[in-house]
C-alpha positions in Angstrom: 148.4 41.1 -60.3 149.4 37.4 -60.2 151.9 36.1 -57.8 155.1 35.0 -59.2 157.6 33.8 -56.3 161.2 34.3 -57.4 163.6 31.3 -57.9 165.6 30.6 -55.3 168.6 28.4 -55.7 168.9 25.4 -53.0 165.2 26.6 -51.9 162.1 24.7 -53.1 158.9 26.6 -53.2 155.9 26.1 -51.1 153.3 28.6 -51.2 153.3 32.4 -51.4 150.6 34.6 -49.4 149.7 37.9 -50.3 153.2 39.6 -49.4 155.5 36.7 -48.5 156.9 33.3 -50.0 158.0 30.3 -48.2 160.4 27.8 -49.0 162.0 24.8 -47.9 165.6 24.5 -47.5 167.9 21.2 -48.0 168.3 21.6 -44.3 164.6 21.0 -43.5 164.0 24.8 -41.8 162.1 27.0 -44.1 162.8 30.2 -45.9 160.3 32.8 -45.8 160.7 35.9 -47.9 159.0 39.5 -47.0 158.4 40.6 -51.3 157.4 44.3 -51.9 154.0 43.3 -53.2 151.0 45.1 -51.4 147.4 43.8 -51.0 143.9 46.0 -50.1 140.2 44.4 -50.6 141.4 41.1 -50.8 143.5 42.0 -54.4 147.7 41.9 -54.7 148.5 45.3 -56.6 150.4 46.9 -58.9 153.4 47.7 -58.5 154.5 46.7 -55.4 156.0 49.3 -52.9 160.2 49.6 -53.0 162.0 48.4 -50.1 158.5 47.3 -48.2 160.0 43.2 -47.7 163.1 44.9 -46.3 161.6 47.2 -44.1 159.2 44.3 -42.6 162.0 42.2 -42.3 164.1 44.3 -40.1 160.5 45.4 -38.1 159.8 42.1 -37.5 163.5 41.3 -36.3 163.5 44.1 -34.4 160.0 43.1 -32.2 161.2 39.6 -32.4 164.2 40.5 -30.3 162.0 42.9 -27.8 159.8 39.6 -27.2 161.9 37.2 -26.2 161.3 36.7 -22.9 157.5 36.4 -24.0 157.2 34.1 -26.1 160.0 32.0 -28.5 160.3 32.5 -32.0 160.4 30.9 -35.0 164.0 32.8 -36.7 167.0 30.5 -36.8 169.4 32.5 -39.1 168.7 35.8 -41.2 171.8 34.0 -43.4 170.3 33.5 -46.2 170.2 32.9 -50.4 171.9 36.1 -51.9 169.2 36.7 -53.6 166.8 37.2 -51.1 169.3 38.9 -48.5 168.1 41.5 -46.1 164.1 40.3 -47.2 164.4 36.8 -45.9 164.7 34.9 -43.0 165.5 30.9 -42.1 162.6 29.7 -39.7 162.1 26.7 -38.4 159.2 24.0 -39.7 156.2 24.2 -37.4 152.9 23.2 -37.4 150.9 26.5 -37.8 147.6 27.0 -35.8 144.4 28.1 -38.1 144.1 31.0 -36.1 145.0 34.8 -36.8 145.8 35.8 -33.0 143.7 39.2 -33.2 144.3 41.2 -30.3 142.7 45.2 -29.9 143.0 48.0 -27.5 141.2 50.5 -29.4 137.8 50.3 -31.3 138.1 50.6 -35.2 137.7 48.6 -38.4 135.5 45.3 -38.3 135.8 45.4 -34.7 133.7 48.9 -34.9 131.8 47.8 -37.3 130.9 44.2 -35.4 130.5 46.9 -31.8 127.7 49.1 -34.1 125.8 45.8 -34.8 125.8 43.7 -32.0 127.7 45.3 -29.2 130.3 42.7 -29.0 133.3 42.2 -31.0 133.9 38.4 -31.4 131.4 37.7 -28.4 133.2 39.8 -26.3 130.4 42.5 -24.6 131.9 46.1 -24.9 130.3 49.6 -23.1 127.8 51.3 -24.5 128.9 54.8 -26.0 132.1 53.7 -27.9 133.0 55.6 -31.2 136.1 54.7 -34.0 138.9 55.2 -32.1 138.0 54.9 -29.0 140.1 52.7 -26.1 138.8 50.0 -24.5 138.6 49.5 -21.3 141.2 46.5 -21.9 143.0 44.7 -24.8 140.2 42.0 -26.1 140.9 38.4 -28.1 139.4 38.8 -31.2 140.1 36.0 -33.3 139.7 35.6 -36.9 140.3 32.0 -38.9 142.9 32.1 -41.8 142.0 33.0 -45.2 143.5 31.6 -48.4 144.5 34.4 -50.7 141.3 36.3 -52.0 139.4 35.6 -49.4 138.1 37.4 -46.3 139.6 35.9 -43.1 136.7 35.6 -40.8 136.1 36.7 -36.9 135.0 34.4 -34.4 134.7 33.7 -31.1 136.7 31.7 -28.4 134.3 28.7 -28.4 134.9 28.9 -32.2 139.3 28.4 -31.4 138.5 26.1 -28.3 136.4 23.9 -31.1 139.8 24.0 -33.5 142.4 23.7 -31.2 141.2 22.6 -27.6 140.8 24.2 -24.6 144.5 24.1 -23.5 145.7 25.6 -26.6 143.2 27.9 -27.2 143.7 29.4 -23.1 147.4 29.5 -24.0 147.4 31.4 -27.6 144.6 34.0 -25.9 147.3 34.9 -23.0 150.1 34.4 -25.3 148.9 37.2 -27.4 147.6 39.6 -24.9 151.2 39.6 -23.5 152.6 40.0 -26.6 149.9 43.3 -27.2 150.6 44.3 -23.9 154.8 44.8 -23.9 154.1 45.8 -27.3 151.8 48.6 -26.7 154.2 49.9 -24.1 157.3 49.9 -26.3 155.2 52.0 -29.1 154.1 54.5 -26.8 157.7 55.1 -25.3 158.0 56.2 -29.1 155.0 58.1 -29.4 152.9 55.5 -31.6 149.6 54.2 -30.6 149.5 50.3 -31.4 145.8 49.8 -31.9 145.3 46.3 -32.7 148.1 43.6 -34.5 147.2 40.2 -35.6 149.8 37.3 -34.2 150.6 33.9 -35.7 151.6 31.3 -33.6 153.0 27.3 -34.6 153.9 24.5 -32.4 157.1 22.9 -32.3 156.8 18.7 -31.8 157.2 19.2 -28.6 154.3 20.8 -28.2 156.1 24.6 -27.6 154.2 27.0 -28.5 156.3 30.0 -31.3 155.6 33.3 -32.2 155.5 32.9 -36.3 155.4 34.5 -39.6 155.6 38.2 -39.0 155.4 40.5 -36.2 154.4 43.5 -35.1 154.7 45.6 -38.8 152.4 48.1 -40.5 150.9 45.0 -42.6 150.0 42.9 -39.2 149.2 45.6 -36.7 147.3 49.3 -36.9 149.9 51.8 -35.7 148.9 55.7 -35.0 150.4 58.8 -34.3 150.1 59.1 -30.8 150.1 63.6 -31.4 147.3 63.4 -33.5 145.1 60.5 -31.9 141.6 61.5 -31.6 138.5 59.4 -30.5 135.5 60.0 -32.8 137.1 59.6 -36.2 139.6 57.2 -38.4 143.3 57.6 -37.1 145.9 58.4 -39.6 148.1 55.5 -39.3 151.2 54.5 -40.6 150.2 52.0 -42.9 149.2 51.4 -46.3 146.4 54.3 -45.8 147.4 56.0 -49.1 146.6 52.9 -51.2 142.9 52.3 -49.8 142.2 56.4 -50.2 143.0 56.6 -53.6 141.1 53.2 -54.5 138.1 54.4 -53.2 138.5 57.7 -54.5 137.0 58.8 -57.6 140.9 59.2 -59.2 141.2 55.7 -59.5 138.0 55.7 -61.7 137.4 51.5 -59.3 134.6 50.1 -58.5 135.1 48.2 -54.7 131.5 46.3 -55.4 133.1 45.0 -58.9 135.4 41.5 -59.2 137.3 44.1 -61.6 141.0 44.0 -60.1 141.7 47.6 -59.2 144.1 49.6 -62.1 147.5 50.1 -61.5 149.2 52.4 -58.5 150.2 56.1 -59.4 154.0 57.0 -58.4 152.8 59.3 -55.7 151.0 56.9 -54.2 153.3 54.2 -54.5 156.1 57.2 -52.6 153.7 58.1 -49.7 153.0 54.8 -48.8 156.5 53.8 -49.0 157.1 57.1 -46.6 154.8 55.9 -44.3 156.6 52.2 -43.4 159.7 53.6 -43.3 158.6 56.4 -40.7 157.0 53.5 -39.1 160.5 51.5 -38.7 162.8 54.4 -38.0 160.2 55.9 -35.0 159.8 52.5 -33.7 163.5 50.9 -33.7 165.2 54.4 -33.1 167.4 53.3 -36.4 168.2 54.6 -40.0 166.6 53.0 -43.0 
């Protein structure tokens, strides 16, 4: 599936990402819009998933506000094109660190997978004895540098952000978003979810002030489990876009993962469950009606 941004009057466009779209405004800020497309393996599917830029707008609102003394933000207005309205969001212009802020409490996923290999995740030493699922001991910086669309965004270690950043920077985005995992994690558990592991971006202002960008904190960014059912010793069910990845890699989809084939279109049920799943996520989170 290709991405077509929409056309947004007064709004020039920049780039668009797997899920969201930026523009630039006559004002100078930017306009980012959440769109309802949905990515697994690196591919943008078909069709996208109703409601899903709404839902990560208002999530991401939502944390935004339960953050502020943390860190600043990047949201100047949710006022925005009617076109794009409830899905969009007037930022400011910032100049984005090429870093994906990776921070995990529990053991799963290439961190796992990195663990069973070396015994590290990102050069960070870890216990013997772990398993998927399991929590560690405490939250770890695992850092990962961007990836352009179709691409695998890569981990690395800290002397890899210290060599793209500097030192200062690097000390400061590695404390930023352990603060930000660790209020976080709190707030999710007062609600019964398990936050796992989010990914943070972070831009600096010209004076040097270091924002909280992009998204926050939503079932795209961040692994969030049911904190009744959470098990050490096996893959979580998460509120996420788990139904996708099961039925590509089941035998109903008829894909192939190993191909460059693009994987065949979504089945309604599919499309539903996952749907089900992010708005479970926002209402058990924020306490509100979608």
């Amino acid at each position: 599936m290709s991405v077509v941004p929409l056309d947004v009057p007064g709004a020039v466009h920049l780039h668009s990402g797997k899920v969201r779209d930026l523009y630039e405004l006559e004002s100078g800020r930017l306009l980012m819009v959440a769109s309802d497309r949905i990515s697994a393996y690196d591919f943008v599917l078909s069709p996208g998933i109703p409601d899903k830029g709404e839902l990560l707008t208002r999530m991401s609102l939502w944390w935004f506000d339960q953050l502020t003394d943390v860190v600043s933000h990047h949201v100047v207005s949710t006022q925005v094109p009617e076109r794009v309205r409830g899905r969009a969001l007037v930022v400011e212009k910032l100049d984005m660190y090429p870093v994906e802020c990776v921070v995990r409490g529990y053991l799963t996923g290439s961190g796992l997978a990195d663990y069973q290999a070396t015994g590290e995740v990102c050069g960070v030493p870890l216990p013997d004895g772990l398993v998927d699922g399991s929590r560690l001991p405490e939250p770890i910086f695992t850092p990962a540098t961007k990836a352009a669309v179709g691409d695998h965004d890569e981990n690395i270690d800290f002397d890899a952000v210290v060599e793209l950043v500097g030192s200062e920077v690097a000390e400061r985005l590695r404390s930023l978003t352990l603060e930000v995992y660790a209020r976080a994690e709190r707030i999710a558990r007062t609600r019964g979810i398990i936050l796992a592991d989010t990914k943070l971006e972070f831009g600096a202002r010209p004076d040097g002030t270091i924002v909280l960008a992009d998204e926050v904190l939503t079932p795209d960014s961040s692994r969030f489990w049911p904190a009744e059912t959470y098990q050490p010793g096996r893959p979580q069910p998460s509120f996420d876009k788990q139904p996708v990845r099961d039925w590509l890699t089941s035998s109903a989809s008829g894909w192939d993962k190993a191909s460059d084939t693009p994987p065949p279109s979504l089945p309604a049920d599919v499309v539903e469950a996952t749907r089900e799943r992010y708005v479970r996520a926002y209402e058990q989170l924020t306490g509100s009606t979608f």
